[in-house]
C-alpha positions as CSV (number, residue, x, y, z in Angstrom):
1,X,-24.5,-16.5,10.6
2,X,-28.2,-16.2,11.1
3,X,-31.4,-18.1,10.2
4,X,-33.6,-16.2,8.3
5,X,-37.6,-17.4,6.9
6,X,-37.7,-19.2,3.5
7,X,-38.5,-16.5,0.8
8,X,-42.1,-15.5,0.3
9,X,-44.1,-16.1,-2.9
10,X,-46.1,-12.9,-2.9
11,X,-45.9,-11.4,-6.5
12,X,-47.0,-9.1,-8.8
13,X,-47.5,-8.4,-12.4
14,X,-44.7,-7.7,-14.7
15,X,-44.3,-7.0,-18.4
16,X,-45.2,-9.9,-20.7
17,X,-43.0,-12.4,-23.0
18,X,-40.5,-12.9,-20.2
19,X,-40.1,-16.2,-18.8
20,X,-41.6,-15.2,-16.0
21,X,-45.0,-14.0,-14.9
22,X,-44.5,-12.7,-11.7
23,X,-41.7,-11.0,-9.4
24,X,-41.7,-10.4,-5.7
25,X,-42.8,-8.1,-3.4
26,X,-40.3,-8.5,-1.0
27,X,-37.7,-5.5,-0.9
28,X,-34.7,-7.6,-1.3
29,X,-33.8,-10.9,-3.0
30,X,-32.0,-12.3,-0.1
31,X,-30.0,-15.2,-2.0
32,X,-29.0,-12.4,-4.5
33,X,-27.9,-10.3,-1.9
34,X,-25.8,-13.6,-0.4
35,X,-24.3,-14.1,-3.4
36,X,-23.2,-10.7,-3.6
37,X,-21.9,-10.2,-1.0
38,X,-19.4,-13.1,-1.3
39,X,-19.0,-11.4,-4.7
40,X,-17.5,-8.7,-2.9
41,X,-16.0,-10.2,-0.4
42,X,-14.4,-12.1,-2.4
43,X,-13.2,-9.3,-5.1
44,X,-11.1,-8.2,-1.7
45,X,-9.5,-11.2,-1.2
46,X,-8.3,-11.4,-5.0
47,X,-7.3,-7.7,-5.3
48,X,-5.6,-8.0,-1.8
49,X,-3.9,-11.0,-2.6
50,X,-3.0,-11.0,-6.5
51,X,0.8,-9.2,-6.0
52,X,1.6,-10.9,-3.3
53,X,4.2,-13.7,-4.3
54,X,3.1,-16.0,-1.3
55,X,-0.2,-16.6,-2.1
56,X,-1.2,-19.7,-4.0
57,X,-2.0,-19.3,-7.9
58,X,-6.1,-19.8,-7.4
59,X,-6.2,-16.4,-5.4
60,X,-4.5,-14.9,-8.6
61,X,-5.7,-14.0,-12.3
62,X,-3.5,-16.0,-14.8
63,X,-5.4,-15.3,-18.6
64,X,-5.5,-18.7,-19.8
65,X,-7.6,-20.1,-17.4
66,X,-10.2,-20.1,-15.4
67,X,-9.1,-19.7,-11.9
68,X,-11.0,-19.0,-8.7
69,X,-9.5,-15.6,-8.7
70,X,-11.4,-15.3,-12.1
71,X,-14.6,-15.8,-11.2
72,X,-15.4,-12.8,-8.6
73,X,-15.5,-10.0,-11.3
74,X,-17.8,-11.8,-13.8
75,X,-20.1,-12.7,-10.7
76,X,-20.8,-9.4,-9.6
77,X,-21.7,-8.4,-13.0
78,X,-24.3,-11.4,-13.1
79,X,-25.5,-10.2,-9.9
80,X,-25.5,-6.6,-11.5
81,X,-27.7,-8.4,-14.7
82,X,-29.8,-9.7,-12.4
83,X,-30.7,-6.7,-10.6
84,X,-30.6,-4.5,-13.3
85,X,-33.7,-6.6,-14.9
86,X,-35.4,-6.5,-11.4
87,X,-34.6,-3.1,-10.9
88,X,-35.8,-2.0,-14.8
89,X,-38.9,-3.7,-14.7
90,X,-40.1,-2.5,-11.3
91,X,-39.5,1.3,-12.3
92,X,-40.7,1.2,-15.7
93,X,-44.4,0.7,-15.1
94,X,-44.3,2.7,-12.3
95,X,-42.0,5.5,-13.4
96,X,-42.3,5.6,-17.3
97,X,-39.9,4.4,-20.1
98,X,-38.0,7.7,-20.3
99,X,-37.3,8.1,-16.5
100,X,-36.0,4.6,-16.1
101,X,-33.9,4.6,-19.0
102,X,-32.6,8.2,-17.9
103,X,-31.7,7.3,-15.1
104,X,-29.9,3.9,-16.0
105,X,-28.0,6.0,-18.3
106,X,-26.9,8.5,-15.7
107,X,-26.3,6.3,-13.0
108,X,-23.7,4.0,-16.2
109,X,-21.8,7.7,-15.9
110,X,-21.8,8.0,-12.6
111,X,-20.1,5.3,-11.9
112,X,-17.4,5.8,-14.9
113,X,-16.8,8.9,-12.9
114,X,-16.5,7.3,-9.6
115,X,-14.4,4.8,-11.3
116,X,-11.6,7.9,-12.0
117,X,-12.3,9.1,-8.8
118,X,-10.6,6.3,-6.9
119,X,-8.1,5.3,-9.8
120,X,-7.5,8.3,-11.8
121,X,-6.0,8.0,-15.3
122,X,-3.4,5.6,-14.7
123,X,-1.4,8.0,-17.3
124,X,-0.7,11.6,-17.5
125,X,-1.0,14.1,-20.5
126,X,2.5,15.4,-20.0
127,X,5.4,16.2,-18.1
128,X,5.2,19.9,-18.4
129,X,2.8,22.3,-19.7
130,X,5.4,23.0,-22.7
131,X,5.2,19.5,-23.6
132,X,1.1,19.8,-23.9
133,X,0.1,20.0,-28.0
134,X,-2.8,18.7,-30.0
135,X,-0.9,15.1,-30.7
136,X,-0.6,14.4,-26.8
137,X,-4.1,15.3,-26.1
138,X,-5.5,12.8,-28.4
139,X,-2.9,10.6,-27.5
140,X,-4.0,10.7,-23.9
141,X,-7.6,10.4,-24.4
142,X,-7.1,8.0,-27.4
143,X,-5.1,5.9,-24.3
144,X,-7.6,6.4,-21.9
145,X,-10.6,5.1,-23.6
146,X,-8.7,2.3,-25.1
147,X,-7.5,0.8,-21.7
148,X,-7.0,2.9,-19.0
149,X,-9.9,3.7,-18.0
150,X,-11.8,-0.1,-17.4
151,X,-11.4,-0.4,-13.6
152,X,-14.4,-2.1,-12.4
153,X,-16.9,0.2,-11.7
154,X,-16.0,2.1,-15.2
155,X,-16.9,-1.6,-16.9
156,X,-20.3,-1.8,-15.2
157,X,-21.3,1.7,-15.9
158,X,-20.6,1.4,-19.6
159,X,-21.8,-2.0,-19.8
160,X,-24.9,-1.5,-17.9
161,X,-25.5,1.6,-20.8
162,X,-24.5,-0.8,-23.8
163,X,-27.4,-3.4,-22.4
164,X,-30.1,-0.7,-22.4
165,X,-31.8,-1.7,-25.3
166,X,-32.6,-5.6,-24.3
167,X,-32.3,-5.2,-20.5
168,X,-36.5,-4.9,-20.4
169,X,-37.3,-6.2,-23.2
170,X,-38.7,-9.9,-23.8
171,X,-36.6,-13.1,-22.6
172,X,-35.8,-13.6,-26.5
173,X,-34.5,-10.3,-27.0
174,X,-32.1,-10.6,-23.9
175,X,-31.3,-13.9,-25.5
176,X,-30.3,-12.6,-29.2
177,X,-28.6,-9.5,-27.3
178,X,-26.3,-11.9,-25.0
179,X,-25.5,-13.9,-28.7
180,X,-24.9,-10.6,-30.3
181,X,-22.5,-9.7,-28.0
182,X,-20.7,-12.1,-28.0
183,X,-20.7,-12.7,-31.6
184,X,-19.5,-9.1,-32.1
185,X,-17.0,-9.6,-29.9
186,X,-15.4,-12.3,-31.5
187,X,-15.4,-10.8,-35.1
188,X,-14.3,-7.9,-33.9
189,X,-11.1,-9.7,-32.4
190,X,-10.6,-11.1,-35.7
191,X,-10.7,-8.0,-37.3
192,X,-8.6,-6.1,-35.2
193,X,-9.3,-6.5,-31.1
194,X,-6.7,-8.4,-30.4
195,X,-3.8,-6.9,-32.2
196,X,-5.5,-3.7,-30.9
197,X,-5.8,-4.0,-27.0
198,X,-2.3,-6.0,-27.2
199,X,-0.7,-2.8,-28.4
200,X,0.4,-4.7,-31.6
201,X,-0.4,-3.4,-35.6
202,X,-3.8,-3.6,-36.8
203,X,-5.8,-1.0,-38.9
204,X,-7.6,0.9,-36.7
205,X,-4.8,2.3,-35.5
206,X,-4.2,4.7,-37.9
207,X,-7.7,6.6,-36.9
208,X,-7.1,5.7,-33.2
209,X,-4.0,6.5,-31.9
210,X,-2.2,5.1,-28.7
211,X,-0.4,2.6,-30.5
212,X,1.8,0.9,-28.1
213,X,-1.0,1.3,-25.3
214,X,-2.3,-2.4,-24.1
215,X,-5.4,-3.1,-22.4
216,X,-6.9,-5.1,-19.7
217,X,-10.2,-6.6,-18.7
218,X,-11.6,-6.4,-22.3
219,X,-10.3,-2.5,-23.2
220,X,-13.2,-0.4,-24.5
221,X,-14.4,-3.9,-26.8
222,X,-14.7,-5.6,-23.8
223,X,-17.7,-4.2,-22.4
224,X,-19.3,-6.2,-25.3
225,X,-18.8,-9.0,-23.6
226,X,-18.8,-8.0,-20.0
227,X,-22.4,-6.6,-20.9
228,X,-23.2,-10.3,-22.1
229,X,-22.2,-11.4,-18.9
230,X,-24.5,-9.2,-17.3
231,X,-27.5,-10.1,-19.6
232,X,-26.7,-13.7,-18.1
233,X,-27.8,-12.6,-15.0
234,X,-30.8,-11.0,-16.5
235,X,-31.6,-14.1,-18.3
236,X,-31.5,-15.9,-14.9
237,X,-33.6,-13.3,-13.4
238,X,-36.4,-15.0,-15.8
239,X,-35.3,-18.6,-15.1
240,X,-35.9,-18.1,-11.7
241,X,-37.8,-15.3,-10.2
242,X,-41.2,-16.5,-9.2
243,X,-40.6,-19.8,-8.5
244,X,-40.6,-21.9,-5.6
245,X,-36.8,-22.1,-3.9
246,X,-36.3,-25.7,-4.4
247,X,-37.4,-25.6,-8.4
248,X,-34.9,-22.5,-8.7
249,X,-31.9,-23.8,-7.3
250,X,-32.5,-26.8,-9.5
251,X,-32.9,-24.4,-13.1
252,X,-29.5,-22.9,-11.7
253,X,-27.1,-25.7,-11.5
254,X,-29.0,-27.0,-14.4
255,X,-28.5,-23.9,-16.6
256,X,-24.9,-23.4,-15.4
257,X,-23.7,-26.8,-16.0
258,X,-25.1,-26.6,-19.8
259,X,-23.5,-23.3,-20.1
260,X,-20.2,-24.2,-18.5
261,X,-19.7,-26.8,-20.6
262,X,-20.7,-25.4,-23.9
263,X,-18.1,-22.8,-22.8
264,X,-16.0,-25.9,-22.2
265,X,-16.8,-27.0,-25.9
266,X,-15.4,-23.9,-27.4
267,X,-12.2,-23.4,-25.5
268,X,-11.5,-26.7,-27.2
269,X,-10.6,-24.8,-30.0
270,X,-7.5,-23.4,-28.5
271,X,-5.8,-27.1,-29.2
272,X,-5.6,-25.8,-32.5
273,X,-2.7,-23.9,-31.9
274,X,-0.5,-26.3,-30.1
275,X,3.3,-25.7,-32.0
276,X,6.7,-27.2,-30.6
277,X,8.3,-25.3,-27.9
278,X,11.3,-24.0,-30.8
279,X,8.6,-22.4,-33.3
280,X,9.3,-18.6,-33.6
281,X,5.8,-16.9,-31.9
282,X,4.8,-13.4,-32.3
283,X,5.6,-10.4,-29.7
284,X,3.7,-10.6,-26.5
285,X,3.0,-14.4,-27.2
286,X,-0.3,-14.1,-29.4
287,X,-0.5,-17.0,-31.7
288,X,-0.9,-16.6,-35.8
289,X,-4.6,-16.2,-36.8
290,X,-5.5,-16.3,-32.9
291,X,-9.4,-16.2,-33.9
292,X,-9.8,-18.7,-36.8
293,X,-7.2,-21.0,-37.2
294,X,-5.5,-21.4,-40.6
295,X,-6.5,-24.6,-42.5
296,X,-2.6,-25.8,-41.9
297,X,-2.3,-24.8,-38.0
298,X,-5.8,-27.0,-38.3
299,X,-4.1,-29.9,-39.8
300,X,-1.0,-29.3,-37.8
301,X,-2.6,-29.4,-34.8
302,X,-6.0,-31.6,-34.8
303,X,-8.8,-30.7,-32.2
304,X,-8.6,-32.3,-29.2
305,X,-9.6,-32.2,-25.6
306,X,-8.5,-28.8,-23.7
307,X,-7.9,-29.6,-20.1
308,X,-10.5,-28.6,-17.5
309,X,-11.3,-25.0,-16.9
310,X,-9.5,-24.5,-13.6
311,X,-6.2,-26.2,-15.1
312,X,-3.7,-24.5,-16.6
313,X,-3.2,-25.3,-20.6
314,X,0.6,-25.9,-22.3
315,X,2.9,-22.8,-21.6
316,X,2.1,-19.8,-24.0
317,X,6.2,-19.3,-24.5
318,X,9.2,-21.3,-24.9
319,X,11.0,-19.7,-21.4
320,X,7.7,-21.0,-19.5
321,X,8.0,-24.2,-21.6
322,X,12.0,-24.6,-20.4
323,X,10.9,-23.4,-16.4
324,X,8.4,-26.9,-16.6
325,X,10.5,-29.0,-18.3
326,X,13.4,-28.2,-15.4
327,X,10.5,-28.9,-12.6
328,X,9.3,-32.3,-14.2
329,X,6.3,-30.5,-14.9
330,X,6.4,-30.3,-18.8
331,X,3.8,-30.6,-21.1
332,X,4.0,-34.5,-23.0
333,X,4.5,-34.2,-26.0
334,X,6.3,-31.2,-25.8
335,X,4.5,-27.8,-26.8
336,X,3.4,-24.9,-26.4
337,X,-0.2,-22.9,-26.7
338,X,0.3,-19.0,-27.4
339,X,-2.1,-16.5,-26.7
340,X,-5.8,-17.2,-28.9
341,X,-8.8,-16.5,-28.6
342,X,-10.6,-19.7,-27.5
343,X,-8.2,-19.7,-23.9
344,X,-10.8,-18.6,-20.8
345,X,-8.8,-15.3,-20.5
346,X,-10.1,-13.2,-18.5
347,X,-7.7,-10.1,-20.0
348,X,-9.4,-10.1,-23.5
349,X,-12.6,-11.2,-22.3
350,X,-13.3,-14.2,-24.8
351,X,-16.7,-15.6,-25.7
352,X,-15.4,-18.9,-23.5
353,X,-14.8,-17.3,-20.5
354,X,-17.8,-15.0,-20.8
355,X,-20.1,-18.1,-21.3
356,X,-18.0,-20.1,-18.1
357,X,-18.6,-17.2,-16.3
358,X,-22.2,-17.0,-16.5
359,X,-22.9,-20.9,-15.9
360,X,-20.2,-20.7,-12.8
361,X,-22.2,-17.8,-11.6
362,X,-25.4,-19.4,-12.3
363,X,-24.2,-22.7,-10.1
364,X,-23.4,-20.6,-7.7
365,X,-25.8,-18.4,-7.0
366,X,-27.8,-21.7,-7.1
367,X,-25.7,-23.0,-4.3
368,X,-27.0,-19.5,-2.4
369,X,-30.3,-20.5,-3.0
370,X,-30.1,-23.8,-1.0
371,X,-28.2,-21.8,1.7
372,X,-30.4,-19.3,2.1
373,X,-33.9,-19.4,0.8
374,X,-34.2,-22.8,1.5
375,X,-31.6,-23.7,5.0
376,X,-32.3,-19.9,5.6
377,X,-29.3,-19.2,6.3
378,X,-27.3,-15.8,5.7
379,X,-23.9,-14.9,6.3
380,X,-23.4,-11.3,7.8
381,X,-20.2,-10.9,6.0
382,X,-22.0,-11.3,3.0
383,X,-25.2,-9.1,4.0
384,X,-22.7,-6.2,5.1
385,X,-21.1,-5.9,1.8
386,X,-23.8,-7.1,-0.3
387,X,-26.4,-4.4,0.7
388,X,-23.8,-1.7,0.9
389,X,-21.4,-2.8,-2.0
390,X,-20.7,0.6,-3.7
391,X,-19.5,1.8,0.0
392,X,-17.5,-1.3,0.4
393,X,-15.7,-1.0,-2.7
394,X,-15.1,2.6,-2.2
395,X,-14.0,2.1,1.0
396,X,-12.0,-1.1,0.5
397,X,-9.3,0.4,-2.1
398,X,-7.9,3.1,0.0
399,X,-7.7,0.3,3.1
400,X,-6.2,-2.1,0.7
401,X,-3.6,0.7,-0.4
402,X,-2.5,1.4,3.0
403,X,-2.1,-2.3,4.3
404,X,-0.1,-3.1,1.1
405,X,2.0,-0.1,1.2
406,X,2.7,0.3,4.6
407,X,3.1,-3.0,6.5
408,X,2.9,-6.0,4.0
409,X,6.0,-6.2,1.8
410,X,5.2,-8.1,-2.1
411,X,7.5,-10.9,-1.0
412,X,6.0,-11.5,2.6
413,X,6.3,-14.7,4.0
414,X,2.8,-16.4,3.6
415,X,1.5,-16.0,7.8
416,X,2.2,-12.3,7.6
417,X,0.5,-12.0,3.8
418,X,-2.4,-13.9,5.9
419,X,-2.2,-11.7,8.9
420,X,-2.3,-8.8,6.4
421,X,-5.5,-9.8,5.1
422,X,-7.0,-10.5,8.1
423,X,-5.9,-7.0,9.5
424,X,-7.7,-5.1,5.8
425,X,-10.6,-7.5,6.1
426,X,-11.3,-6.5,9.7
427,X,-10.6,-2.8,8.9
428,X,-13.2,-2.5,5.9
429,X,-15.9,-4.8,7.4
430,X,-15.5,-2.2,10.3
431,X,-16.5,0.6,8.6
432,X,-18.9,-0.4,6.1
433,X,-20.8,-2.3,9.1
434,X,-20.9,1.0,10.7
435,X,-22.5,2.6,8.7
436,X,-25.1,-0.8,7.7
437,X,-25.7,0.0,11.8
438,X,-26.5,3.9,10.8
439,X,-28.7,3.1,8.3
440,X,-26.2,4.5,5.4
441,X,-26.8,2.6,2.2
442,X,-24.5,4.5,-0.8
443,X,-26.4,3.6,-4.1
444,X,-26.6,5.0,-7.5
């Protein structure tokens, strides 16, 4: 770690009607970059850790909760939010409405494309050429779009090009977009989202296609709310940018705790669905009416208190239900919570753990803000990877694939899952540093 001087207040003029008046001259917002960089950083540990059976459940995604693992993805795209704003209403003045927005748009494809470069199409179009007709063409791309294309560079791309119309616009417009979003989301969940990305019958299949394909992340819906999350950051960017260090990290934790637990408020909701462990649940263990309870699952099942964010809620199924009872570990009174909308799941996307995500990333990047515009403080970990993160991600998959597959086994005892991590941390850091120490910055 180094010290570094507290930020500078030099500023200059920027567009009016946002919450802010001024924005500064400094070429890098060196708490943003902190933050991240441990966004990164931290992305490495969860994707480097998340199939291996020795690591401990807050290092892993578990779609009904908000784990730690949970909250890397959403905070790089709040840090993404936040310098898309920064980024938008620098080059817009200076370079015109059309080139700015061109270029947003082009560099939201590049990345999609960079996105199949490293992952591919987690499908193929056929076996053999004979087997190639009009059916499985459509059916492929019908499949991709639907989910297999949302790695996360794809969802950033797309999201950053869904955004374009609020992301320069006044601080109530980025407001009504972030609500829309989310509001859009959620009816379209009711309608047919859910059934859709969970590869169960709904009525846009019949014009889509791909019928037993499942998504994650969101699917190609979820980038409604994955672009709300980045329009959190972009709402921040307003909150604080301008001020004094001290009165910023203040508006953060303030802002994030409100949003958290207004988040907190709606994933209440989910206790409506609480049934006894022998009720008969639908396939792939979504709940009946999983966006607006019935008036009789209401009555059934009252509102009450969800437990906290980072805690697990009642098993979704009765075999998860019978694996707690056997530990001591069951649920009292006995039930079970199937898959709704109102859980912080991460794999749809829902409005609550879009809104949890931009609070928890508001907190923390307030927490960055104490560290290192006011203790001046920076981690070089964090610098290396956050002022290089396209190379670091790039880089970081094809290290990760070679540790994993090579030398560290899913079922590793925990010390050599550890020493693996180590050994892929060390790797990367080596070469993204190298090139930080040549100057190489890969940016779209």
């Amino acid at each position: 770690m180094s010290k570094s001087k507290p930020a500078s207040s030099h500023t200059h003029t920027i567009p009016p009607g946002t919450a802010a008046t001024t924005l500064p001259t400094r070429d890098r917002v060196h708490s943003l970059d902190q933050f991240r960089g441990y966004a990164v950083a931290g992305m490495f540990v969860v994707n480097f850790c998340g199939g291996l059976n020795a690591i401990p459940d807050v290092f892993k995604h578990h779609n009904t909760y908000f784990s730690w693992a949970d909250s890397i993805m959403p905070a790089f795209m709040f840090a993404a939010g936040f310098s898309y704003r920064l980024t938008m209403l620098k080059r817009i003045p200076r370079d015109g409405a059309w080139q700015a927005y061109s270029h947003a748009f082009r560099r939201g494809l590049a990345l999609v494309f960079v996105s199949l470069a490293m992952y591919g199409f987690n499908s193929e179009l056929a076996k053999a050429w004979e087997e190639v007709n009009g059916h499985e063409v459509w059916d492929f791309i019908a499949g991709l779009i639907k989910g297999n294309l949302w790695e996360t560079l794809a969802i950033i791309g797309v999201s950053q090009i869904i955004i374009m119309p609020f992301i320069a616009k006044r601080t109530s417009v980025v407001a009504l977009g972030l609500l829309g979003l989310l509001v859009g989301h959620t009816l379209f969940s009711h309608f047919f989202n859910i059934d859709f990305m969970n590869g169960q019958p709904n009525w846009l299949d019949q014009f889509w296609g791909a019928e037993k394909q499942t998504a994650w992340d969101g699917g190609v819906f979820g980038n409604m709310t994955w672009g709300a999350i980045m329009l959190g950051g972009a709402l921040v960017h307003d909150l604080i940018i301008g001020k004094e260090p001290l009165k910023s990290m203040m508006l953060l934790f303030g802002f994030g705790t409100v949003v958290m637990l207004i988040a907190y408020g709606l994933s209440c909701f989910s206790t409506y669905y609480d049934v006894t462990p022998d009720t008969p649940i639908r396939p792939r263990d979504l709940a009946e009416n999983p966006v607006f309870p019935s008036k009789e699952q209401r009555e059934a099942s009252p509102l009450s208190l969800a437990p906290p964010p980072f805690v697990a809620p009642p098993p979704r199924n009765a075999g998860e239900f019978q694996k707690l009872e056997e530990a001591g570990k069951a649920p009292v009174p006995p039930r079970i919570r199937p898959y709704n909308y109102w859980m912080m799941s991460k794999r749809i996307t829902t409005t609550p753990f879009s809104l949890f995500s931009i609070g928890f990333s508001a907190f923390t990047l307030g927490l960055f803000v104490l560290l290192t515009d006011i203790g001046g403080i920076k981690v070089g970990l964090f610098r290396t990877f956050g002022t290089n993160a396209l190379a670091a991600y790039f880089l970081h998959h094809s290290i990760e694939y070679a540790v994993l597959d090579g030398i560290v086994p899913k079922d590793s005892p925990l010390w050599w899952a550890l020493c693996g991590l180590v050994i892929f941390y060390v790797w990367t850091y080596m070469f993204v540093r190298f090139l930080e120490k040549q100057k190489v910055f890969i940016r779209l």
